[in-house]
N, C-alpha and C positions, 0 to 999 in steps of 0.2 A: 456804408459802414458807419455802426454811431461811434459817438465820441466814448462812452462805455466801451467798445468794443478795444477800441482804438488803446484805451487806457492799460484794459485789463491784460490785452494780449500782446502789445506792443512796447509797453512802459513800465508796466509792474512786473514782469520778468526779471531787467535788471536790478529792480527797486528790490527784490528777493534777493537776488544773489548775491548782491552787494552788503544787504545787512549778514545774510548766511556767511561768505569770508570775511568780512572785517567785524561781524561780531563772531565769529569764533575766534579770531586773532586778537581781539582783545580780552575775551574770556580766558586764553592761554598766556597771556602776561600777566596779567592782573589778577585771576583766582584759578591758578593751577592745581589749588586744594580741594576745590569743585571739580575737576576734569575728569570725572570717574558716574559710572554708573553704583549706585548705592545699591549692596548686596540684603538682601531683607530673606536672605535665608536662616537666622538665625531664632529669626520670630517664628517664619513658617515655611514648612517647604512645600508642602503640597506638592501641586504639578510644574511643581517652578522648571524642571531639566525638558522636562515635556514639551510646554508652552514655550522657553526661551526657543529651544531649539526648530521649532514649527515654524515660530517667529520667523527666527533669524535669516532660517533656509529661502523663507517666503519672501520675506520684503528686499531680501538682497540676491534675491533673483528676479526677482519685477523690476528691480533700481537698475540690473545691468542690464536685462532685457529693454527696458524702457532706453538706458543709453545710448545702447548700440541698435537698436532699430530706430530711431528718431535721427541719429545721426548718422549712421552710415548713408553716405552718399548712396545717391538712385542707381549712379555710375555703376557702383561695386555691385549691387545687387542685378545688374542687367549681364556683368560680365561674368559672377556666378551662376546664370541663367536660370535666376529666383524671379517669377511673374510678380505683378505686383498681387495679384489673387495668391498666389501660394503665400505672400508675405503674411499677408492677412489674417490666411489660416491658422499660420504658422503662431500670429502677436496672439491670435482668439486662444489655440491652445496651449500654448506655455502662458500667457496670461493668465486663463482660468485656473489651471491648475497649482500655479506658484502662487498666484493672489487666493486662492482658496486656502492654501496652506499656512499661507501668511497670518488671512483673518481667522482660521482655525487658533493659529495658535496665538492669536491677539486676544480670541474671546477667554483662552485658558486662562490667560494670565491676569485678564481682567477679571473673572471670575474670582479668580484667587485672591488678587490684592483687597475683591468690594465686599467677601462674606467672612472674610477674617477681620475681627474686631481690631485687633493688634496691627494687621498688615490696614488695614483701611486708615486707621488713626496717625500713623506713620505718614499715611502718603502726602506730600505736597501738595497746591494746587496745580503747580507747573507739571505735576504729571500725568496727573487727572486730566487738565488738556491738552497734554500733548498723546495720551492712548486715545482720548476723545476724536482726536481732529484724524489720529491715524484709522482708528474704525471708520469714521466717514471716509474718508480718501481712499482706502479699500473697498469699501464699500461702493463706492461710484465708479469705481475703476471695471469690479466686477457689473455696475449697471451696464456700464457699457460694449458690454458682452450682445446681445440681443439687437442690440441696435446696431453696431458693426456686423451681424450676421444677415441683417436687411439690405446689406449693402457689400455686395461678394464681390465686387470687381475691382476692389483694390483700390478706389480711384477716393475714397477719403481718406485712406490709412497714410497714401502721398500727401496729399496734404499738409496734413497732420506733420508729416519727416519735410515740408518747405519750408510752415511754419517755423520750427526746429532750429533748422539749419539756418536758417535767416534770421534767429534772433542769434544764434552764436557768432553768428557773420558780420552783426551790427547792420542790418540790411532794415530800411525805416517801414518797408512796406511789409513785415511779415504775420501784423492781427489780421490784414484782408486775405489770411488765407485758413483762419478757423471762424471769421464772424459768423459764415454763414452755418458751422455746427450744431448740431441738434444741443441743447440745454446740458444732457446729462454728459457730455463731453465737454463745457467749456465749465461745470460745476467741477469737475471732477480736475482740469488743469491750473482752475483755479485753489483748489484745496490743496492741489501737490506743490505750486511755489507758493501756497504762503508756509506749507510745514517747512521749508527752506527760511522761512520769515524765523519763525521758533523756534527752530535747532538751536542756535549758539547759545538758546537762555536754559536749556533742557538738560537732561540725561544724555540726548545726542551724542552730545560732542565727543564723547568715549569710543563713534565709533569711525572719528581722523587719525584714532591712536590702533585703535582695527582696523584698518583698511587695508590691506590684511585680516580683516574682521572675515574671512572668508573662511581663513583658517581655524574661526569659532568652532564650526561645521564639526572637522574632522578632530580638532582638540582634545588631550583630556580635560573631564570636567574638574572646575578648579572646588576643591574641598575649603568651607569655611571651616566646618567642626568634624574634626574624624568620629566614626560612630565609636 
């Protein structure tokens, strides 16, 4: 295993999570006037209810899927008498289909924000790279679709949930268990802790104060401007 390997998958895990809590915890002492997502409906609405909501449904069901399959113990799923091949199938299609949903409604809203003169001139840089880094990270999420389908027995998907569990564990040996990873799996776990890197400088952080952010979903939509 090289020393890259050693870094990325063993050391910059913490090195993410650590800035993701304690710079959200300092973003909420220090500029709680920031701690909101900035509403740009009043410029333009386009398909803003559209895309939030593709969005929203998308990537926070990929965050809870990804959660709860990466760390549910092997234990629980053997005593469910879930194969690790059913697992598998299981991650390929609720994957594909939530991460499809996801980036449907990422490309909406990126659309919206880049061809509106008004909404474009508004946007920050910070948020430009933060839809930036989420379309890649979607995007590789969805590469690796095809490449877990090469591999039907379940036995990288485990892996992948040692890795996991062993970096939550504090367990010093847990990069030697994705070095050996095809590219477009450690691109793609690489892009998802550093967007942990960038959250607490982002729009994010609004959604510590949704978390219950679930209840986006089913919510009425909130009215800027009555018609």
């Amino acid at each position: 295993m090289s020393y890259l390997d050693q870094f990325l998958f063993g050391i910059y895990p913490y090195i993410a999570l650590a800035i993701f809590l304690f710079g959200s915890l300092v973003r909420f002492e220090r500029e709680q006037y920031t701690w909101k997502a900035d509403s740009t409906q009043l410029l333009h609405r386009g398909a803003l209810i559209t895309g939030s909501r593709l969005f929203h449904f998308g990537v926070i069901g990929v965050f809870l899927g990804h959660l709860g399959g990466l760390l549910t113990p092997l234990s629980v799923w053997h005593a469910l008498g879930v194969a690790p091949e059913a697992k598998q199938i299981l991650a390929i299609a609720a994957g594909g289909i939530l991460g499809g949903i996801g980036l449907l409604g990422l490309l909406i809203l990126l659309h919206r924000r880049l061809s509106n003169e008004r909404l474009a001139a508004v946007t920050p840089l910070r948020d430009k790279v933060l839809l930036s880094w989420l379309l890649v990270t979607l995007g590789l999420g969805l590469a690796t679709i095809p490449v877990s389908m090469g591999h039907m027995d379940g036995q990288m998907m485990m892996l992948f949930m040692e890795w996991a569990q062993r970096i939550v564990t504090f367990r010093g040996d847990a990069a030697s268990f994705v070095a050996g990873a095809p590219l477009v799996f450690k691109l793609h776990i690489f892009f998802g802790l550093s967007f942990f890197i960038i959250f607490p400088f982002t729009r994010m952080v609004h959604a510590w104060s949704g978390f219950g952010s679930v209840g986006y979903i089913t919510r009425a939509w909130q009215l800027v401007r009555p018609r």
